[in-house]
Structure formats: structure tokens, C-alpha cells
N, C-alpha and C positions, 0 to 999 in steps of 0.2 A: 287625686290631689285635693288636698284643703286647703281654700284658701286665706285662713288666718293661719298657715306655717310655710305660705307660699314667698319664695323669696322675689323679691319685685313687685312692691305694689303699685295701684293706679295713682295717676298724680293727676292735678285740675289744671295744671299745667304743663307747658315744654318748655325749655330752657330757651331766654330771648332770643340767643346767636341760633335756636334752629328757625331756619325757614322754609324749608320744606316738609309737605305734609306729612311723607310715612317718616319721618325721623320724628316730627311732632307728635303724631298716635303711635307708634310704636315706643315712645319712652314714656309716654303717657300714662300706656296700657300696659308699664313693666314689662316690657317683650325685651329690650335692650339699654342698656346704659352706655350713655359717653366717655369715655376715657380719654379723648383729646379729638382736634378735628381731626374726622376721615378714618377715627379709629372706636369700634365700639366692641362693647360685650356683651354676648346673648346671654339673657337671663331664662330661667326655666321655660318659660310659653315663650320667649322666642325659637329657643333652642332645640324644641319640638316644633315648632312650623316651618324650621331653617332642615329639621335630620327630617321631614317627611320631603320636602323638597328635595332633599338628598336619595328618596329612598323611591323617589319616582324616576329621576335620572339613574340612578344606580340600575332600575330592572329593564329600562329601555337601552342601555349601553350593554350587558350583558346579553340579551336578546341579538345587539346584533354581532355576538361572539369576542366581544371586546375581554381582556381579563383586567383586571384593577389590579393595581398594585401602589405604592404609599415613596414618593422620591421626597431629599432631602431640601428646605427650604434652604440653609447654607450652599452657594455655590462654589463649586475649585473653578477660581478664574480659565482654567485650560482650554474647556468644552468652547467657551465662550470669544475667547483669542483666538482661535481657530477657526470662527466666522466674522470676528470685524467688529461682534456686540458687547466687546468687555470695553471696549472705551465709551467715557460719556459723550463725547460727541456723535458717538450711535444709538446709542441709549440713552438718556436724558434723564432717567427716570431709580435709577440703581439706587440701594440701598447698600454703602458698601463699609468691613469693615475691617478688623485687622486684631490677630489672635496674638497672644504673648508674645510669641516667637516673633513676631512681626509677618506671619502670611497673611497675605489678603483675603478677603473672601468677599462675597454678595450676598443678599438676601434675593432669591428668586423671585423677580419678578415675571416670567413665564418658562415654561420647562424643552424647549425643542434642544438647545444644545445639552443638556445633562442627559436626557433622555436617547437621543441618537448617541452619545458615546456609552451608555449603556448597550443600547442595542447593539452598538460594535461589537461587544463580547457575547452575543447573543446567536446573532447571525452570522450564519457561514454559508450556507446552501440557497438553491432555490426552492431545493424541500422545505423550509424552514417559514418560508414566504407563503400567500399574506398571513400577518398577525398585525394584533391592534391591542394598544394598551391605555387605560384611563389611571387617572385618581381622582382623588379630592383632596386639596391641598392648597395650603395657603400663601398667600401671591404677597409679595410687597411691591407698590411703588410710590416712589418719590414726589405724587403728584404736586406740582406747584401749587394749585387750589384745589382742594378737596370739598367736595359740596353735596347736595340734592340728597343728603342721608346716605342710606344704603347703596345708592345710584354708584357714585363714584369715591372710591376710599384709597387711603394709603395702605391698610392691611384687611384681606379678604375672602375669602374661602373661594377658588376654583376646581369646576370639572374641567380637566382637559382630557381629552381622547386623543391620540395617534395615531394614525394608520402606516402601516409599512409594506411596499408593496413592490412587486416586480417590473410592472409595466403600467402607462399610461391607462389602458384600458381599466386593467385594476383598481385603480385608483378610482378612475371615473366610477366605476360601477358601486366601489362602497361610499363615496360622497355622495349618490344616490341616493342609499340606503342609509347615511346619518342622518341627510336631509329629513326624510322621513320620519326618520326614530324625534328628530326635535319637533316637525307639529306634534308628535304624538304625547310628547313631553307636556309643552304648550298648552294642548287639548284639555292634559290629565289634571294638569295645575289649576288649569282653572280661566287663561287670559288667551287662548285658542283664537277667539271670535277676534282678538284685538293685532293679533303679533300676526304679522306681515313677511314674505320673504320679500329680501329685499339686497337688490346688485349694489353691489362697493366695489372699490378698489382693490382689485389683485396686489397692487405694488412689483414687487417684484416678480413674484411666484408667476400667478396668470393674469389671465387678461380683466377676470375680476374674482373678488372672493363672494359673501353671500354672509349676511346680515339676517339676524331674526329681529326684526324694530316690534315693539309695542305701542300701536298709535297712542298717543296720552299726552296733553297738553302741558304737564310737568317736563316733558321728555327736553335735552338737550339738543337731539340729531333733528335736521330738517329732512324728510325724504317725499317724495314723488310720487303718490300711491293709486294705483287703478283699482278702483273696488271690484269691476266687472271679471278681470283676471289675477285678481288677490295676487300682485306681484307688486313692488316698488323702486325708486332710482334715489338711491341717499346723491343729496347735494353735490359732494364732493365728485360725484361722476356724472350730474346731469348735464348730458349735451344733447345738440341736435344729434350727433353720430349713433349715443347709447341708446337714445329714445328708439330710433332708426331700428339699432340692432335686433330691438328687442321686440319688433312688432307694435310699438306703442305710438300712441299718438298725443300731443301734448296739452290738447282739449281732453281728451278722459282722464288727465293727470291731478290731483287733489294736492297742494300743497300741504304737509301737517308735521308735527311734532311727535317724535317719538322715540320711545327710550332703548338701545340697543340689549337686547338681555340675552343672546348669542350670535356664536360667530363660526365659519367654518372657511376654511382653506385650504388650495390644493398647493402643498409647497414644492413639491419636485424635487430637487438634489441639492437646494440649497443649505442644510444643514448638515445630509449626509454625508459627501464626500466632504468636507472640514473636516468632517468626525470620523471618518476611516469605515463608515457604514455601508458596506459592499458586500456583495453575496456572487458563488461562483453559478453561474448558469449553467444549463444540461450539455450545452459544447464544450464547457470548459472556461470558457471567456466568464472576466471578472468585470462586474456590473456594478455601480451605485443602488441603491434604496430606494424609492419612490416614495415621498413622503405627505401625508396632508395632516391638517392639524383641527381639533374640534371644540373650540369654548364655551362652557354656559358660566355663569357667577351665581349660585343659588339665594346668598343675599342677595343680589341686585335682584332677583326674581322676583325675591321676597318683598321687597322695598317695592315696586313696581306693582305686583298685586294689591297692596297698600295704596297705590297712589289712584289705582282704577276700580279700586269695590271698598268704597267706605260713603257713609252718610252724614250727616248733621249731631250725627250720636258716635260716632265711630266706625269700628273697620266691619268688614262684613266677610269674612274668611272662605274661599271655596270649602267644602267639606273634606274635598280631600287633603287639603294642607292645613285646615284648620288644629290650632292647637288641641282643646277637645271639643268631640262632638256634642257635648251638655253640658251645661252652667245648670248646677243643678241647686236651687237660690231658698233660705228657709227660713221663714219669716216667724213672729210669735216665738221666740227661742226660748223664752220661759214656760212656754207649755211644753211639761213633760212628752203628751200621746202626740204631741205635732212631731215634737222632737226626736220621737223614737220611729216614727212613718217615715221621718225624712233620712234617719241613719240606716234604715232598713230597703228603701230605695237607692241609695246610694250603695249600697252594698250587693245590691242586687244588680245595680245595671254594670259594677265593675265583675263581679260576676259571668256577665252576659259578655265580656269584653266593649262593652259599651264606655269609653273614654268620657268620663265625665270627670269636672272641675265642681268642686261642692263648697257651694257660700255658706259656711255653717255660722259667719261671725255673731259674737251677741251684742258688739259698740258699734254696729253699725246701721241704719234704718232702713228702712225699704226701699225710699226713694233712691239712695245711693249705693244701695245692692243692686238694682234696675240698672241704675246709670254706669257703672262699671260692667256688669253683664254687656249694655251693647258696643259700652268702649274696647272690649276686650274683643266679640265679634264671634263667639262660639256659633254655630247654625243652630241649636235652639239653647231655649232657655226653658227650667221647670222652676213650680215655684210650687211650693208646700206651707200651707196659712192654716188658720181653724177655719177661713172661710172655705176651704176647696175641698173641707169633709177625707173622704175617701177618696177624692180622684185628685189629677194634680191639676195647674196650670200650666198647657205648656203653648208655646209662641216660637214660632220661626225669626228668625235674625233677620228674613227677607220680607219679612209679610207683619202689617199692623196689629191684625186681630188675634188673639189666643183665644183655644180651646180648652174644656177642660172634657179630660177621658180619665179611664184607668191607667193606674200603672203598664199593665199587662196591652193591654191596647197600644201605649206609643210604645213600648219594646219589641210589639210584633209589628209593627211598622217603622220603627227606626232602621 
């Protein structure tokens, strides 16, 4: 990518109405534009930092035998009457509308009832049992205030997973194993050390559900966090009894702030049987579904990395979601031999599959080629002068000092 045909570029400032930070550096840095509150559009380097988020969740959901498939944002009110959540006074939050004809419809604000009457025509056996299904799909809701950037929106990109299952055990046993798949998520992203398991509210289903918080002082949730046992108790359920429950004590408890960026549920038969999602057993006797459900928002994620790895310059991207791994920056652009080392490296590290972003501009000066490079937050930066001869400049995004080496020296160590 070049970035004098790159669409999105940096701005010196964020739009007054934003007040939070990654909303602030990410339209900054041309990652995303506003189209209204709670609703934005990812521009090229967003939309590579948002599909690599995607493509970390996609191979740990798949890992644990999950298949993807792609359900309609339009909902047929039916799925939804059939459990109590097509009225607003159950839902609060619907986006609802109404086709020539005059049918109603919704905008999906989450997928258990379309999805379990899917699976009605799916499932018939116990052979057929467990199976688990994901997408990534886009969520509406109605939020009254939409705020904190990417945090919280009225339109949004979700993973949801499914699980469908025979029995209690079962169930237990693959919440287990999502549990997992999400530090590993976590991990991969980049905010591991930050994000927290952490006990909520079952509501109805069970006795509680299970929260991924990311401590961060921007964050909206209060929870209750034992650094000694990396678990935590969100507000809304801290009692003496939960404390109790949990082995906790409420001297090791850390009060802190922090931002929910997954969520996982064991729902049981509350969607199923509404929806006619029954399978016949090995006696013959006809059984309900066993149901749990499994949330990430890859923008929130996104927005959330944002809010906990940036500096005084800007954002500072884990490598692996980073949009690309090289800001490759070319200074002297009236000189021919500079000009041709730096088209020549650039050609060669896209070559090597090396993701680089190439500052070729010629209106624009050093200092503001620098200062876009760390607004933008690539993990390094190269930079090609008459003064660097033969070798380049290069500098980590995390670290003050650059080196300069050969070419071939930071491609065998990139």
C-alpha cells in the first residue's frame, strides 16, 4: 500500500463530540470515519486490523470444530414471538421495520432465536448432536446512548458461536473448552496480560454466566478482581454469598474498571423448545437441545486495544493485529538513487510477504512523515535518506532508539 493513494488520511485532530480516546486516534489515524453516533466505517487500515481480529477468532473457533456459516441481519418476527423477545418491553433495544406489504421485520440485534429455528430443520437425531455453529455478523441495537467509540454502538460486527447439545454434561464440557479458545484469543491479540475471567449474572439460564472484562480505566463495568487467582466478580453480582462461593476473600479483591470485550453463556432450553429444537434420543424419547451461546465484538476488541497500547504519539498495534508490519518512510524524494533504493526495498519486502505501508509522499516533510508513522502505530518504521547510504533506518514503535542495518539483516530478522 502507498500511502499517497491510501484512502483515509491522518488528521491533527478528532471531531470535538468524540471523547474517547480510540475513537479519537483511530479517526485520527484514518482507521475509521463517523457516519453518525454509534455508527462508523472502517477505512482501509481499519479494516485490516478489524479482518486480522477476525482471522484470529475465526482459527480458534474452528479449532474447537465449530463450522461458520453467515445468518440474515433482517429478522421474521416468528423465531422471536415464540420466546417473549419480539416485544419491546423485552427488548428495549430493536431496530424494527416494515416492508411494502406491510410485514414487519427487525434488525438482528443477536441471533439465538433465528438461529435455533434454523437448527429445527437441522436436527433430528442424537446422531446429529453435538454440533456448534459461528459467524460474524452484524448486530443492531437501539442503544439510548451510544459512546466510548468502538466500546459501545448501535451497528457492529459480532462473533457469535452456538453450541447445541444433548446433555448438561456436554454442554459443561465444550464451555470449558470455549473458555479456553477465548484466553487464547486474548493472548493472540495482544491484551492477555489485561482481560480477566470474570462471574456475572446468569439471568435466567444459570446461576451465572462468565464475562471476559479488560482492566482499563476507560472501561464502563466495575468488577472485583483477585490478581493472585486471575478471576473476577462484576458489580452487578458482588455479594458476601458470590465472594463466598467462589473461594474469595474480599481483602484480596481490587476494585477496577474495565471493558467487557466477551461473553459466554450456558442457555439450556430456553430458546430451544420455543423453536421446536428437539432431537429423538437412542430410546426413542424426544428431547429438547441443550443450548450455550458465545460472544466476542471484534471492534470492541479493536477499540479496547486502542484504549490500552498507545502513547503520547499514538497507538502502538500488537504485531499481530497490526495493520502493517512496516511503515516503510522515504525522505529526499528528489533524489533519484534514494528514490530508487527505497522503490526497490519496498518491492522486495512485499515480495518476502512482508506487509509494509510505503510513505513515498513528495508534499510532505520528515517531521510529519515521523509523526503520522507513530500516529498510525505500525511495529516498526524504516526510513531511507542520503544520510542512511546503503543501510536503512529502522526503529521499533516500542522502543526510542533506531538502528541502522542492512536491508537483508532486518528481513532476516523480521
Amino acid at each position: 500500500m502507498r500511502y499517497s493513494t491510501l484512502i483515509g488520511k491522518t488528521k491533527k485532530d478528532a471531531p470535538k463530540d468524540e471523547n474517547s480516546l480510540n475513537a479519537q486516534l483511530l479517526i485520527r489515524g484514518g482507521f475509521i470515519h463517523k457516519e453518525m453516533a454509534g455508527v462508523y466505517a472502517f477505512l482501509p487500515l481499519g479494516l485490516r486490523v478489524l479482518n486480522k481480529i477476525v482471522g484470529i477468532i475465526r482459527e480458534e473457533m474452528v479449532e474447537l470444530g465449530a463450522q461458520e456459516l453467515f445468518m440474515t441481519a433482517l429478522q421474521n418476527p416468528e423465531p422471536w414471538q415464540n420466546t417473549g423477545r419480539w416485544d419491546d418491553e423485552a427488548v428495549d433495544i430493536w431496530f424494527k421495520t416494515k416492508f411494502k406489504n406491510g410485514t414487519e421485520a427487525g434488525l438482528a440485534p443477536t441471533h439465538e432465536e433465528p438461529l435455533a429455528d434454523l437448527m429445527s430443520k437441522q436436527i433430528s437425531s442424537y446422531k446429529d448432536l453435538p454440533t456448534y455453529a459461528f459467524q460474524f455478523q452484524t448486530k443492531f441495537r437501539n442503544e439510548l446512548r451510544s459512546r466510548s467509540g468502538l466500546i459501545r454502538l448501535r451497528e457492529f460486527l459480532m462473533k457469535d458461536l452456538y453450541s447445541f447439545t444433548r446433555t448438561q454434561e456436554e454442554l459443561d464440557a465444550f464451555y470449558e473448552k470455549a473458555s479456553d479458545a477465548y484466553v487464547k484469543i486474548f493472548d493472540r491479540i495482544g491484551i492477555g496480560e489485561k482481560t480477566v475471567l470474570t462471574f456475572a449474572s446468569g439471568g435466567s439460564f444459570s446461576k451465572y454466566s462468565h464475562e471476559f472484562q479488560t482492566i482499563c480505566p476507560a472501561g464502563e463495568d466495575t468488577i472485583y478482581y483477585s490478581p493472585e487467582k486471575k478471576i473476577a466478580i462484576n458489580r452487578e453480582v458482588y455479594t458476601d454469598e458470590v465472594i463466598a462461593d467462589l473461594g474469595l476473600k474480599k481483602e484480596e479483591l481490587q476494585e477496577v474498571s474495565a471493558i467487557e470485550v466477551g461473553n459466554i453463556f450456558k442457555q439450556g432450553t430456553k430458546f430451544s423448545i420455543p423453536n421446536g429444537l428437539n432431537y429423538i434420543d437412542a430410546d426413542g424419547s424426544k428431547k429438547p437441545v441443550i443450548m450455550g451461546a458465545y460472544g466476542i465484538g471484534p471492534g470492541r476488541v479493536m477499540g479496547t486495544v486502542v484504549e490500552l497500547l498507545n502513547d503520547e504519539r499514538g497507538i502502538v498495534w500488537p504485531e499481530s493485529i497490526a495493520p502493517f508490519k512496516v511503515q516503510l518512510i522515504l525522505l529526499n524524494t528528489e533524489n533519484a538513487e534514494v528514490k530508487a533504493r527505497a522503490e526497490s526495498l519496498y518491492k522486495e519486502l512485499n515480495d518476502k510477504d512482508i506487509e509494509v505501508l510505503f510513505d513515498e509522499r513528495e508534499n510532505a516533510t520528515a517531521g510529519e512523515k515521523f509523526s503520522d508513522a507513530d500516529l498510525i502505530g505500525c511495529p516498526y518504521r524504516i526510513v531511507i535518506s542520503a544520510k542512511t547510504g546503503d543501510k536503512i533506518e529502522v526503529k521499533k514503535r516500542t522502543e526510542k532508539e533506531s538502528k541502522l542495518m542492512t536491508p537483508s539483516e532486518f528481513i532476516a530478522n523480521c
